[in-house]
Backbone as CSV, one residue per row, in Angstrom:
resi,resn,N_x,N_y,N_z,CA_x,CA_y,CA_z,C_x,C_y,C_z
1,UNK,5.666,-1.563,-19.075,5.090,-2.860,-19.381,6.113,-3.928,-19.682
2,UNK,7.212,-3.829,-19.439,8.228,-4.405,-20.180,8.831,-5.582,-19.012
3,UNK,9.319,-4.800,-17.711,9.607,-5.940,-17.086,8.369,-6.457,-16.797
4,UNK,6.767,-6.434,-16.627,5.855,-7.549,-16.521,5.753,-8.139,-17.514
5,UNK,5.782,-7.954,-18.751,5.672,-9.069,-19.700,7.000,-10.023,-19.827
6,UNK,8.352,-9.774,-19.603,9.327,-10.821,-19.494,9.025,-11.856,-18.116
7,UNK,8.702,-11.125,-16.930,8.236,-11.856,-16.304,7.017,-13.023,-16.425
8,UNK,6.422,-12.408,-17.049,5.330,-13.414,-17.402,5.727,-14.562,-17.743
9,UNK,6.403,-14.326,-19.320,6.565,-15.088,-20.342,7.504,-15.930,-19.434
10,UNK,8.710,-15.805,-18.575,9.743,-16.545,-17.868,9.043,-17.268,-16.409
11,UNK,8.403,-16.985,-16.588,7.523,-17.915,-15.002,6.925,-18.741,-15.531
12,UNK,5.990,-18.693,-17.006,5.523,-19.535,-17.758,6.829,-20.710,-18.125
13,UNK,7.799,-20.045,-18.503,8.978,-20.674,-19.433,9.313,-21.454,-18.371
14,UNK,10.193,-21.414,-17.014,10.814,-21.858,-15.987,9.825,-22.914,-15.384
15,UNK,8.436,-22.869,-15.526,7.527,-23.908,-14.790,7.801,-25.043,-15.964
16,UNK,7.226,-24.584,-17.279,7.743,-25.591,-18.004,8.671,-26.661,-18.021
17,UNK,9.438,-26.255,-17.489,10.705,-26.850,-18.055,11.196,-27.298,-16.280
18,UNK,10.144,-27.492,-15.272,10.394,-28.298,-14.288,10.335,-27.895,-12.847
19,UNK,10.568,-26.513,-12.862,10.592,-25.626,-11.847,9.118,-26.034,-10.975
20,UNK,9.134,-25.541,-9.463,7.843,-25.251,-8.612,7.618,-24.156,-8.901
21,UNK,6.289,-23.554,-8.941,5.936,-22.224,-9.319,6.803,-21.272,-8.225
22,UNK,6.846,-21.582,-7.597,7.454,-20.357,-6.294,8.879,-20.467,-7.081
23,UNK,9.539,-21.589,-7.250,11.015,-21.383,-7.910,10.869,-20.736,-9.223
24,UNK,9.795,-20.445,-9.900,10.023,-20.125,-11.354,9.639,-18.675,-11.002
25,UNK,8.730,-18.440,-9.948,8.606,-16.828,-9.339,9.804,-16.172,-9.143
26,UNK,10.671,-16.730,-8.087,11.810,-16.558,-7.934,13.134,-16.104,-8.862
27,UNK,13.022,-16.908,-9.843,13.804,-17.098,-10.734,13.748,-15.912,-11.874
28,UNK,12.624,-15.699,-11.744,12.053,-14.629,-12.816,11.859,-13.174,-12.050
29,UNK,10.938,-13.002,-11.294,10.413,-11.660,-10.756,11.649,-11.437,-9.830
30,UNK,11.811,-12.127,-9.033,12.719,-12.130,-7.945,13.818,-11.834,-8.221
31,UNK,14.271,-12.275,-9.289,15.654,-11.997,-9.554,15.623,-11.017,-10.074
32,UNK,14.960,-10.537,-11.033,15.243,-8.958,-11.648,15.096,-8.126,-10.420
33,UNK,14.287,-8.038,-9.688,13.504,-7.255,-8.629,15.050,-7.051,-7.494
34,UNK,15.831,-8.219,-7.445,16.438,-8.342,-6.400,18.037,-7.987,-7.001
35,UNK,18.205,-9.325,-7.184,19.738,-9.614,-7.697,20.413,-8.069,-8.553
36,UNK,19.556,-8.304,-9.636,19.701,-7.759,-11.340,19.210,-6.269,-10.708
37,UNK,18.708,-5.869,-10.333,18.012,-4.469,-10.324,19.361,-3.850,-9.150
38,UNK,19.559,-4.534,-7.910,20.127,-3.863,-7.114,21.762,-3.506,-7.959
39,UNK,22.061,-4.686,-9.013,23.660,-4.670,-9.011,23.479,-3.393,-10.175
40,UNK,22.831,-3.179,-10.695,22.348,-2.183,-11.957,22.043,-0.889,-11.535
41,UNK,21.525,-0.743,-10.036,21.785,0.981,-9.334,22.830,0.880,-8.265
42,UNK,23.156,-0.111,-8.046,25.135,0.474,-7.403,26.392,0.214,-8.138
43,UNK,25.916,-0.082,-9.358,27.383,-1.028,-10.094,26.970,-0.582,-11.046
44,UNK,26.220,-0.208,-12.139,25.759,-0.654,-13.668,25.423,-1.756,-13.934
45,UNK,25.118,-1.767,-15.328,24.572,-2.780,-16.196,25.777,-3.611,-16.493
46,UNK,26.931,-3.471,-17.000,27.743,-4.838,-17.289,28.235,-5.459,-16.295
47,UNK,28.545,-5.198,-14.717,28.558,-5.947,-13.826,27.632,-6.939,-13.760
48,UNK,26.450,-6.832,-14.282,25.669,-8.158,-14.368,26.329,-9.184,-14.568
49,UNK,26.468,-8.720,-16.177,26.722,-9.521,-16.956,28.799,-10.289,-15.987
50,UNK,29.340,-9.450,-16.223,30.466,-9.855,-14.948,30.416,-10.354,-14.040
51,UNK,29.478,-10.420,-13.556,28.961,-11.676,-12.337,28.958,-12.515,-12.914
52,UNK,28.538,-12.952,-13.774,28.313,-14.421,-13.899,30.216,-14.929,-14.688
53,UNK,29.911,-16.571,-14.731,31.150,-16.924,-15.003,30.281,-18.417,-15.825
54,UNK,31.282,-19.396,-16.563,31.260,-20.250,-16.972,29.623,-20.583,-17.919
55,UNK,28.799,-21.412,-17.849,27.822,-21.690,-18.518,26.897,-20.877,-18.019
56,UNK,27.379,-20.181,-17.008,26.055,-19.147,-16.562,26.292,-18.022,-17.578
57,UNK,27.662,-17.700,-17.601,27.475,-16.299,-19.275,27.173,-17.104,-20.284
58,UNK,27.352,-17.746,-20.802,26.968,-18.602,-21.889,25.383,-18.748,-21.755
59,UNK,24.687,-18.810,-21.013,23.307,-18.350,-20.625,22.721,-17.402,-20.794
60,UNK,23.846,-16.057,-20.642,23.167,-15.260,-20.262,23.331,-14.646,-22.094
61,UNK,24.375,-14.684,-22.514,24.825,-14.086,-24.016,23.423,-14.983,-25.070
62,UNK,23.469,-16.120,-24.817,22.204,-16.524,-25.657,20.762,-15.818,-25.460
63,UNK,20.220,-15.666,-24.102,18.891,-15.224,-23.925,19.172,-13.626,-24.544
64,UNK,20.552,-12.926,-24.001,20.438,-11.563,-24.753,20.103,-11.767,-26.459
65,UNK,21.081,-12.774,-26.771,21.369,-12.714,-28.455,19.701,-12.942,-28.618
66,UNK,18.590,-13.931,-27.977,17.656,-14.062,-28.530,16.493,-12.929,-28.097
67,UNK,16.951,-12.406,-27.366,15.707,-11.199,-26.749,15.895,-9.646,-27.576
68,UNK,17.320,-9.501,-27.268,17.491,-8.235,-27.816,16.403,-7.855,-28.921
69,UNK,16.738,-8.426,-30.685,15.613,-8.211,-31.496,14.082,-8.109,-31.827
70,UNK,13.264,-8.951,-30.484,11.949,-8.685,-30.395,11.659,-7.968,-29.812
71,UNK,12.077,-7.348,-28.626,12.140,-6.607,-27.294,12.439,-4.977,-28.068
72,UNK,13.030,-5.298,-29.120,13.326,-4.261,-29.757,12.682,-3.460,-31.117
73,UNK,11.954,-4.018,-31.383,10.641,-4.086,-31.998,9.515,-3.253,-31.696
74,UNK,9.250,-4.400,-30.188,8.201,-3.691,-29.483,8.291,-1.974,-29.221
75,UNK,9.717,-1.696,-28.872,10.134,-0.742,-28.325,10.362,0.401,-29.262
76,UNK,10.517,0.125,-30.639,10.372,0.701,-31.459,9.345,1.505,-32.248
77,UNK,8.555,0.544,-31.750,6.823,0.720,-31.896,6.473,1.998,-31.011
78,UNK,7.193,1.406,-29.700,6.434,2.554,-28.416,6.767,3.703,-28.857
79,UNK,8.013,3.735,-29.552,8.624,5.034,-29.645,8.031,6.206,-30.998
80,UNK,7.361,5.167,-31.544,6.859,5.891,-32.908,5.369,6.284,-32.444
81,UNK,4.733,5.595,-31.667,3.669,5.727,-31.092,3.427,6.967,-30.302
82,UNK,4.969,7.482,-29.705,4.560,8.444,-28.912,5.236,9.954,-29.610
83,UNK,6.052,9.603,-30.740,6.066,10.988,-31.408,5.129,10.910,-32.241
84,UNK,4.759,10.323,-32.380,3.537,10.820,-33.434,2.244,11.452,-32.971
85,UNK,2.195,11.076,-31.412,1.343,11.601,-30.667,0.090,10.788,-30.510
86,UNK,0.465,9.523,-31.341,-1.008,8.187,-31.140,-0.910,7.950,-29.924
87,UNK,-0.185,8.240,-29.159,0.227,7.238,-27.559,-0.649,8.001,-26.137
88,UNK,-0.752,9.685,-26.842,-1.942,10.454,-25.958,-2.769,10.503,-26.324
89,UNK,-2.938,10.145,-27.450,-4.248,10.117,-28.154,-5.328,9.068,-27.759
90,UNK,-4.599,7.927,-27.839,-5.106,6.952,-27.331,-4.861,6.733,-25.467
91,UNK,-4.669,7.650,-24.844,-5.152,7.352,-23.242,-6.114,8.300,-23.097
92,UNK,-6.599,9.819,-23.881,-7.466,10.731,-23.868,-8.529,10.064,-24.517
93,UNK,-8.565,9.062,-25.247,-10.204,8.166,-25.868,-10.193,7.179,-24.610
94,UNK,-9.356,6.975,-24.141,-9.617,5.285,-22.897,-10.549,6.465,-21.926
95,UNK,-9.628,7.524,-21.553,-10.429,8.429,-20.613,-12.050,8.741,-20.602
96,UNK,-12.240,8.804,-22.178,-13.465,8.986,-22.525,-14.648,7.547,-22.158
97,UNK,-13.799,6.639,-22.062,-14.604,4.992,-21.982,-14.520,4.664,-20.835
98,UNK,-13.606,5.558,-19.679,-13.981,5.122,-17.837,-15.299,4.622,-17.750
99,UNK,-16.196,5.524,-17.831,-17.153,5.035,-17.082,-17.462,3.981,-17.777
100,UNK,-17.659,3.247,-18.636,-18.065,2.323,-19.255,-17.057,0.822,-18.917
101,UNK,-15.589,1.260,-19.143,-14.843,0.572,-18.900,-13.385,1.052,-17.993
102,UNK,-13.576,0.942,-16.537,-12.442,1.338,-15.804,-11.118,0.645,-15.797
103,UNK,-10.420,1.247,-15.491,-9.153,0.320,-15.261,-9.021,-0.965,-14.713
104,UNK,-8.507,-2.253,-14.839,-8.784,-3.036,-13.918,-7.608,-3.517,-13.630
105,UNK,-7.956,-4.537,-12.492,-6.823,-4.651,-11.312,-5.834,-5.973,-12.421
106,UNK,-4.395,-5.644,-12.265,-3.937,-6.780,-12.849,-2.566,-7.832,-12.093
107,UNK,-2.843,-7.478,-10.453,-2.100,-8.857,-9.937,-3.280,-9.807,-9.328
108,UNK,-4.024,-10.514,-9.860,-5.181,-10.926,-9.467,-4.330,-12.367,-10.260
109,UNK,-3.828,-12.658,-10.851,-3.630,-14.069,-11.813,-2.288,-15.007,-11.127
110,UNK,-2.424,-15.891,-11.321,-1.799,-17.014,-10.818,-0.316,-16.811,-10.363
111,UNK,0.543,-15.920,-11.600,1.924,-15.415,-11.013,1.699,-14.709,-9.974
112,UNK,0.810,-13.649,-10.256,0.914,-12.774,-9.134,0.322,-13.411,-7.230
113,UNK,-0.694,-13.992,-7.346,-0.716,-14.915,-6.413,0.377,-15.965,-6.053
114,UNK,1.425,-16.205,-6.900,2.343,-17.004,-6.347,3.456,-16.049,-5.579
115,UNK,3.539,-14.819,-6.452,4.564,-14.188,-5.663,4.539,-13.549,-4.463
116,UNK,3.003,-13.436,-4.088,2.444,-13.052,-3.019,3.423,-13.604,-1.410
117,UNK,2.777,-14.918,-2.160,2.988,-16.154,-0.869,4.644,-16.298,-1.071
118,UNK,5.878,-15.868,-2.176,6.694,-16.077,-1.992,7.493,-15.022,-1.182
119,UNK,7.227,-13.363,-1.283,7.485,-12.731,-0.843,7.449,-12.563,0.641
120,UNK,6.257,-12.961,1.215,5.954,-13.408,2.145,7.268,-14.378,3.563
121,UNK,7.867,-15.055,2.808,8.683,-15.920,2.950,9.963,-15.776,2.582
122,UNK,9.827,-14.186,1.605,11.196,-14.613,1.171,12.862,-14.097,2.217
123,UNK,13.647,-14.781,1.533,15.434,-14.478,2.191,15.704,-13.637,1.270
124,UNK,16.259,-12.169,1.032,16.735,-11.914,0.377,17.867,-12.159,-0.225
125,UNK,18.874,-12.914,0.558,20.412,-13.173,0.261,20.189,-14.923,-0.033
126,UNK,19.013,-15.130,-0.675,19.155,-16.328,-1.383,18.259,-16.413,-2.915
127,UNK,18.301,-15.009,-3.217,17.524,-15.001,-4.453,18.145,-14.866,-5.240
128,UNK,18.728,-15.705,-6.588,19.852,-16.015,-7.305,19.503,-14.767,-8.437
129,UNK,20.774,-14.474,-9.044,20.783,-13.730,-10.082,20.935,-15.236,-11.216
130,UNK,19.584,-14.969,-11.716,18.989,-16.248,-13.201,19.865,-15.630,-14.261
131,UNK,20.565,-16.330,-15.334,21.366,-15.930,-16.001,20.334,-15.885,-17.453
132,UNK,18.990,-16.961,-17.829,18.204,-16.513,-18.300,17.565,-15.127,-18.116
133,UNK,17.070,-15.018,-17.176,16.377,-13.667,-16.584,17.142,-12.438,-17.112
134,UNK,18.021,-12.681,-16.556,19.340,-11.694,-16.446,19.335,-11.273,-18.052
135,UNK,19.806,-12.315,-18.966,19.846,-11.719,-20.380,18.741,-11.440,-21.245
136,UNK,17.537,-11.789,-20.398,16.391,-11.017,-21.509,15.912,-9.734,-20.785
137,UNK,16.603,-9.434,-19.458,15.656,-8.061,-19.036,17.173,-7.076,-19.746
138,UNK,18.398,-7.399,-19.538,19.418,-6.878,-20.087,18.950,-6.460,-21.493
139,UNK,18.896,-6.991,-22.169,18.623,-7.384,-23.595,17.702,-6.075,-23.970
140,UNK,16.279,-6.538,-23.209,15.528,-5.427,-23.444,16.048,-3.693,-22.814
141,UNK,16.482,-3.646,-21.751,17.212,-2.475,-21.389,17.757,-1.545,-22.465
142,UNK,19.004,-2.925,-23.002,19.761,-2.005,-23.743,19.496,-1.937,-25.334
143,UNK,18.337,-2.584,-25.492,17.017,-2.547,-26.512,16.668,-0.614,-26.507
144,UNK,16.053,-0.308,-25.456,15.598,0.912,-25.329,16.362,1.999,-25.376
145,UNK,17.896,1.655,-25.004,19.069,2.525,-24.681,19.085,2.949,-26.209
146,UNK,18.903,1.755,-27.000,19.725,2.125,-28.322,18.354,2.655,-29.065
147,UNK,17.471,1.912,-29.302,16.509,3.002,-29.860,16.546,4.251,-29.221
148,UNK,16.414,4.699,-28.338,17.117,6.199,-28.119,17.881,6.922,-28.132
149,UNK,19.373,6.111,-28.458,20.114,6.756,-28.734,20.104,6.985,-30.740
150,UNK,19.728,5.616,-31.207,19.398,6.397,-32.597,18.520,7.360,-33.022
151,UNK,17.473,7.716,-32.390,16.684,9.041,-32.061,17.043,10.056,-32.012
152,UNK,18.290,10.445,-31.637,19.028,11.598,-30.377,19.108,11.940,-29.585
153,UNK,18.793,11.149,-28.838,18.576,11.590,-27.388,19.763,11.687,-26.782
154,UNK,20.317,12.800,-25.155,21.388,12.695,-24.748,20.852,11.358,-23.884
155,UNK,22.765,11.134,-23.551,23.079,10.214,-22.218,22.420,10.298,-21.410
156,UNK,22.438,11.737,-20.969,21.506,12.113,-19.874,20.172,11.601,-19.546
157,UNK,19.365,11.860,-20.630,17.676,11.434,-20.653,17.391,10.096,-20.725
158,UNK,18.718,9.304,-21.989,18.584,8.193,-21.447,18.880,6.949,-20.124
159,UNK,20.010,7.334,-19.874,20.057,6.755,-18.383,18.919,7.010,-17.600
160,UNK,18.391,8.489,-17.493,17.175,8.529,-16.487,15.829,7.351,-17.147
161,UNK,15.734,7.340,-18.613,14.308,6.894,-18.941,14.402,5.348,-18.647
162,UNK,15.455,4.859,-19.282,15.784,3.842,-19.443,16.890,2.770,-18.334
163,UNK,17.264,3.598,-16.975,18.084,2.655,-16.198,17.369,3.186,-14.842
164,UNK,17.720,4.523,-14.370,17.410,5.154,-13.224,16.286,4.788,-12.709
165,UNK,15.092,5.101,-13.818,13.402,4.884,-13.341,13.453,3.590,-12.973
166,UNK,13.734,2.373,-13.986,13.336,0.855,-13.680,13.703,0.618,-12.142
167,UNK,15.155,1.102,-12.066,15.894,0.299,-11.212,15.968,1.200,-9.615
168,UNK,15.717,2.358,-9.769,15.659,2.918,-8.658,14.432,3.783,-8.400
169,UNK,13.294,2.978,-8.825,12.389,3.473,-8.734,10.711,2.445,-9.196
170,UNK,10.984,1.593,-10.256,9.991,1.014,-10.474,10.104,-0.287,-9.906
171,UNK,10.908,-1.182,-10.395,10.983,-2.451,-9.793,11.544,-2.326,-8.094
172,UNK,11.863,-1.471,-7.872,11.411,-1.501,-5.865,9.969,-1.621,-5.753
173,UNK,9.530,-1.064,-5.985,7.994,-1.111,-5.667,7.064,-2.770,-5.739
174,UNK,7.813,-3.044,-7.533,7.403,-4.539,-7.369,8.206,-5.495,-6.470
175,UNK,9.193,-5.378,-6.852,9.429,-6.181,-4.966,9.231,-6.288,-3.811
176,UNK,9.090,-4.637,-3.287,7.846,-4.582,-2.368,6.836,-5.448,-2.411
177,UNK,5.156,-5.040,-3.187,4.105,-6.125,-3.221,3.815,-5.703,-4.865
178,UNK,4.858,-6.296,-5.482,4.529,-7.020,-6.625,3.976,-5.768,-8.202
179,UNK,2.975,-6.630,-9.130,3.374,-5.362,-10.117,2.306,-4.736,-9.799
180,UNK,1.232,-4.814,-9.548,0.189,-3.565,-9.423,0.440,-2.513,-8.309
181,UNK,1.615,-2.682,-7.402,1.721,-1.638,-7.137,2.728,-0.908,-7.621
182,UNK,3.294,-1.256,-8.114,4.629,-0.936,-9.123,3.586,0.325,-10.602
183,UNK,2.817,-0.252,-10.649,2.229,0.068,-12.118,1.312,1.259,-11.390
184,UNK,0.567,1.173,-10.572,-0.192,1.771,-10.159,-0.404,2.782,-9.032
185,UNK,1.419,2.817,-8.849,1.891,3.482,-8.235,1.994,5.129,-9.255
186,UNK,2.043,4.672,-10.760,2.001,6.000,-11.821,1.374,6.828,-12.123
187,UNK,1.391,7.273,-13.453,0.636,8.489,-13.720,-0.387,7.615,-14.599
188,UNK,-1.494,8.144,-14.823,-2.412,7.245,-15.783,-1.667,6.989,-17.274
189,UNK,-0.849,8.058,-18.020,-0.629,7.722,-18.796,0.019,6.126,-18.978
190,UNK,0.739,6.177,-17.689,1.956,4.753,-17.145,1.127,3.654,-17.302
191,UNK,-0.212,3.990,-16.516,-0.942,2.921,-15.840,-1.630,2.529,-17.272
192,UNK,-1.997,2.897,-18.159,-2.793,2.442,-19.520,-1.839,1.700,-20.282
193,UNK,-0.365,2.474,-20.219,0.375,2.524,-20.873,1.350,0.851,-20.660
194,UNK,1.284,0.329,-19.619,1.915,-0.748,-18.856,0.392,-1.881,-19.265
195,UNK,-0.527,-1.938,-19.294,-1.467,-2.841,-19.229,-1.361,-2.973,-21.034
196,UNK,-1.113,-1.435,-21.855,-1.252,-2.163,-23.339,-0.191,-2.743,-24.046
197,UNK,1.530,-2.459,-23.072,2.438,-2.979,-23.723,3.030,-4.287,-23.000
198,UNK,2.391,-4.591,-22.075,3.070,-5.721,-21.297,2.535,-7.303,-22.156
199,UNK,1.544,-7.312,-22.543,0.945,-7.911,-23.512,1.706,-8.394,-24.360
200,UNK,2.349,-6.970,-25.403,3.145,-7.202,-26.238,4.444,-7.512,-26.250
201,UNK,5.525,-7.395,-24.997,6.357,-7.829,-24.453,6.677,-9.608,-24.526
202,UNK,5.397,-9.755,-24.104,5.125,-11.320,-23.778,5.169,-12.028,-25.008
203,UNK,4.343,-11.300,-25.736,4.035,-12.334,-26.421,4.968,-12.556,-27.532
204,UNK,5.981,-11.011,-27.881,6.999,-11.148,-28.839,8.475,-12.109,-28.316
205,UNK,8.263,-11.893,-26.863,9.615,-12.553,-26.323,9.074,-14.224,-26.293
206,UNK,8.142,-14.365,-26.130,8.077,-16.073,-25.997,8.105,-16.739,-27.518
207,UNK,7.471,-15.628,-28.412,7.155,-16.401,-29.419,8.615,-16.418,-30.369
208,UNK,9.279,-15.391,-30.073,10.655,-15.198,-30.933,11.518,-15.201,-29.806
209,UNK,11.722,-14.589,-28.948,13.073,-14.950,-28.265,12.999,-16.561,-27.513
210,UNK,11.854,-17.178,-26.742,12.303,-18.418,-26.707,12.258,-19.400,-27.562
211,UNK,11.621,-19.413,-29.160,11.669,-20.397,-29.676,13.045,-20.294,-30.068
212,UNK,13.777,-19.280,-30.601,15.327,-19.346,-30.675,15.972,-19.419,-29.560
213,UNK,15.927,-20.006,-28.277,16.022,-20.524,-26.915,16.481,-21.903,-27.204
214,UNK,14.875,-22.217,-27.726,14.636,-23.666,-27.721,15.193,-24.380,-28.909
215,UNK,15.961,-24.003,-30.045,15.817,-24.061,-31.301,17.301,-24.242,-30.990
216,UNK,18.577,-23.345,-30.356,19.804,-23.719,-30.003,20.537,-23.067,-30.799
217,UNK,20.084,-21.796,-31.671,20.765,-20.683,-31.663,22.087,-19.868,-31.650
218,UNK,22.120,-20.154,-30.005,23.473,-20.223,-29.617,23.405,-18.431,-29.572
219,UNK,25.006,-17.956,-29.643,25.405,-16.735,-29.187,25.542,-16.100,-30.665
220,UNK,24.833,-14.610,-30.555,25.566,-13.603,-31.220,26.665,-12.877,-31.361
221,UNK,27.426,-13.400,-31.642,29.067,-12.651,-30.686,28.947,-11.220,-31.140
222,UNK,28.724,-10.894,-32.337,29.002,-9.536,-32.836,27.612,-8.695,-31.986
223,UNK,26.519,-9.176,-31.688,25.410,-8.517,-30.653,25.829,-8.134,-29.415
224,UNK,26.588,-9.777,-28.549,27.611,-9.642,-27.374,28.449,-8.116,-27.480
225,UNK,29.546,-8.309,-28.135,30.200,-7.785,-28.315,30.041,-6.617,-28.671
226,UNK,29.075,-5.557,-29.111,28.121,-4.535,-28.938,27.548,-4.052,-27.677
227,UNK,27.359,-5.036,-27.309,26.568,-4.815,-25.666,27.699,-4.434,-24.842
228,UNK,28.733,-5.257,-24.736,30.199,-5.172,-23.798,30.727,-3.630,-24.098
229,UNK,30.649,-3.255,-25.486,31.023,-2.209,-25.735,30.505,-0.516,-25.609
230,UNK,29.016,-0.874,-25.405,28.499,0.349,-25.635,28.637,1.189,-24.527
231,UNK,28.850,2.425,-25.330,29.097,3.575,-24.538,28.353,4.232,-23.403
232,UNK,27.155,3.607,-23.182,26.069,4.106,-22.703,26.702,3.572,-20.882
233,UNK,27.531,2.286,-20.925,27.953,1.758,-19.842,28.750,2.844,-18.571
234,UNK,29.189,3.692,-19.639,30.371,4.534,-18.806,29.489,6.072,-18.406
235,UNK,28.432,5.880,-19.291,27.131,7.045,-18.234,26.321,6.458,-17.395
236,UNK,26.258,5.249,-17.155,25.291,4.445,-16.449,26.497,4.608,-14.749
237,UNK,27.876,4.188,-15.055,28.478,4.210,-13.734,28.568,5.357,-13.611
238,UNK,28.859,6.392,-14.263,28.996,7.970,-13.840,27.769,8.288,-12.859
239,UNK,26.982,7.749,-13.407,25.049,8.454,-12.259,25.263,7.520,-11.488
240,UNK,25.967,5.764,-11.286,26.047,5.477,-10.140,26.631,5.835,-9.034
241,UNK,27.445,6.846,-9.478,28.680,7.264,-8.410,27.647,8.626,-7.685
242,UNK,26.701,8.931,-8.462,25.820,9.988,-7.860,24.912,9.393,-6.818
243,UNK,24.368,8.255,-6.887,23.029,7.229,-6.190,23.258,8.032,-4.804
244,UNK,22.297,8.505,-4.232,22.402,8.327,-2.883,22.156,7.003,-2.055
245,UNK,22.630,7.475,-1.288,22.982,6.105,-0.283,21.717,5.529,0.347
246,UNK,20.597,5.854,-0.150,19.528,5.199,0.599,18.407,5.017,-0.450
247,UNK,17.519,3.862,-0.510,16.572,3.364,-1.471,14.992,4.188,-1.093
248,UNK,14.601,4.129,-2.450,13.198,4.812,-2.195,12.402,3.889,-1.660
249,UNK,11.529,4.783,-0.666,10.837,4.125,0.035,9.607,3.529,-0.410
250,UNK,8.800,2.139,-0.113,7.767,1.452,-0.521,7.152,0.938,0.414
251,UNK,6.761,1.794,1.795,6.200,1.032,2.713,5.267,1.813,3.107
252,UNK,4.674,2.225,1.973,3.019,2.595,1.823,2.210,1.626,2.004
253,UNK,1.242,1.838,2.371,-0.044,0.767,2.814,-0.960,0.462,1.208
254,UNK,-1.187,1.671,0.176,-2.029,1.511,-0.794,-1.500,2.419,-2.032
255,UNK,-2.103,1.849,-2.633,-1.741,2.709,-4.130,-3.146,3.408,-4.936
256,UNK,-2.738,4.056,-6.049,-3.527,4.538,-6.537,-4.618,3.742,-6.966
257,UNK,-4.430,2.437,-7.450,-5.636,1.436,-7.603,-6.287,1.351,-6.911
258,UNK,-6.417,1.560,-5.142,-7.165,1.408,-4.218,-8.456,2.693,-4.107
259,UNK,-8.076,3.909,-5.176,-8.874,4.382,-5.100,-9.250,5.287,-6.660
260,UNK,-9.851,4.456,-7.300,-10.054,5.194,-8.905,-10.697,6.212,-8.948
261,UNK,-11.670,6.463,-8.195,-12.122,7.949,-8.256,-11.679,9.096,-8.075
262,UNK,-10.681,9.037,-7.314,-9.479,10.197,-7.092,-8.345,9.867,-8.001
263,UNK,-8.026,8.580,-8.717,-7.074,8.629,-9.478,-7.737,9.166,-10.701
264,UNK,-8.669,9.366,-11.124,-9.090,9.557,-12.886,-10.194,10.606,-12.500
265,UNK,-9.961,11.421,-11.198,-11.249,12.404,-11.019,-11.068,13.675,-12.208
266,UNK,-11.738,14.503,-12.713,-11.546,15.431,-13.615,-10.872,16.808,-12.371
C-alpha cells in the first residue's frame, strides 16, 4: 500500500502547485515505476540518490528528511499488526463479510484514469527521475529496512521484503497498467492488505511530510547522513550483482480482479 499512497498524495501535491495532471502522473507514478525502480534493481538504492546533483539533491534530502518519520510510523504499525497476529485476523473476518461486501476495484479514480491515457503515450527515455518523488519513496523504503532491521531480521529477508519485491516485481506490474494490477496481481492477504494501508500512507505523508515541505524545514543532515551510511546499501548491491538479466514479465491480459469468484473461492 505504500507506493499507492505516496503516489496519491504526490499527484495531488504536483497538480497543486501547477503541473498538468499527465505531468504530475508522470512525475509521481512514472517516475518511481520507471526512473527510481529500474536504477534500484540494477544499481541499488544510493545511486538514486547519486544521480541527482545540485538543487535536485537538495530536493531530494528534504522530501527524505520530511517523509522518512511518518512513513515510518505507518510502518511500524504494520509491523506490530502482524506479529501480533491482528493483521490475519483481520483478513479472516473481511473473508467472512465477502458476500456482503466484496473487494472493490481501485484504479477507477481520476489518477488512475490519468495514467491510463499517459501510459498509453508514454516515451520511456523521457520520464524524469522527480527528486521529490525520489526522496519520499526512498525515505519510505529505507523506513521499512530499518524497522526490520531493529526487529532482527537478516539482510537477507530484508532486501527480499523490502527492495527485491517492490522493485523487481511489484511496481513492474504498475507500470505495466497501473495499480490494480499491481495489487491484484497478489495474494488476498496483499490485496486487503494494500487497500487498508495505502490510505494510511497518504494521509500521514501529506499531512506531516508535506506540511514540513511547505513549512521549509530544510535538511536533516544527521537523517541524510544515516541514509548514505547504512549498511543495508552494500546487501542491496550484493543481490544486484545476482539480478538476472531479464525483467518479469507483465504482458498478461487480466488479473485476479477480473475474476473474484475464483480469487476468494473456498
Amino acid at each position: 500500500g505504500a507506493v499507492h499512497g505516496i503516489v496519491e498524495v504526490l499527484f495531488r501535491r504536483f497538480i497543486s502547485q501547477g503541473m498538468t495532471p499527465e505531468d504530475a502522473f508522470i512525475n509521481s507514478c512514472e517516475s518511481i515505476t520507471g526512473p527510481i525502480t529500474k536504477t534500484i534493481s540494477k544499481k541499488g538504492i544510493l545511486p538514486v540518490y547519486e544521480a541527482l546533483s545540485g538543487d535536485d539533491k537538495k530536493k531530494f534530502e528534504e522530501a527524505y528528511s520530511a517523509s522518512y518519520q511518518p512513513a515510518k510510523d505507518v510502518l511500524a504499525e504494520i509491523y506490530d499488526e502482524v506479529k501480533s497476529g491482528n493483521e490475519i485476523r483481520s483478513v479472516i473476518m473481511h473473508g467472512d463479510r465477502f458476500d456482503k461486501f466484496p473487494i472493490g476495484k481501485i484504479d477507477g479514480t481520476y489518477t488512475w484514469s490519468v495514467g491510463e491515457k499517459v501510459r498509453a503515450s508514454r516515451d520511456e527515455d523521457k520520464i524524469p527521475l522527480n527528486p521529490v518523488t525520489a526522496g519520499m519513496y526512498v525515505a519510505t523504503m529505507m523506513a521499512q529496512i530499518d524497522v526490520l532491521r531493529e526487529n532482527g531480521h537478516s539482510y537477507t529477508e530484508i532486501v527480499n521484503e523490502s527492495v527485491i519485491e517492490a522493485v523487481d516485481s511489484l511496481c513492474p506490474y504498475m507500470h505495466a497498467k497501473g495499480v490494480a494490477f499491481m495489487v491484484d496481481n497478489c495474494s488476498r492477504t496483499a490485496r486487503l492488505g494494500s487497500r487498508k494501508w495505502a490510505p494510511r500512507f497518504d494521509y500521514m505523508l501529506e499531512q506531516q511530510a508535506c506540511v514540513d515541505l511547505d513549512a521549509g524545514k530544510g535538511v536533516n543532515s544527521e537523517m541524510i547522513s544515516k541514509f548514505k551510511s547504512n549498511p543495508v546499501h552494500t546487501a542491496v548491491e550484493e543481490c544486484c550483482k545476482l539480478r538476472p538479466s531479464v525483467d518479469i514479465s507483465t504482458t498478461g491480459d487480466s488479473t485476479a480482479q477480473d475474476d473474484l469468484s475464483f480469487t476468494f473461492r473456498n
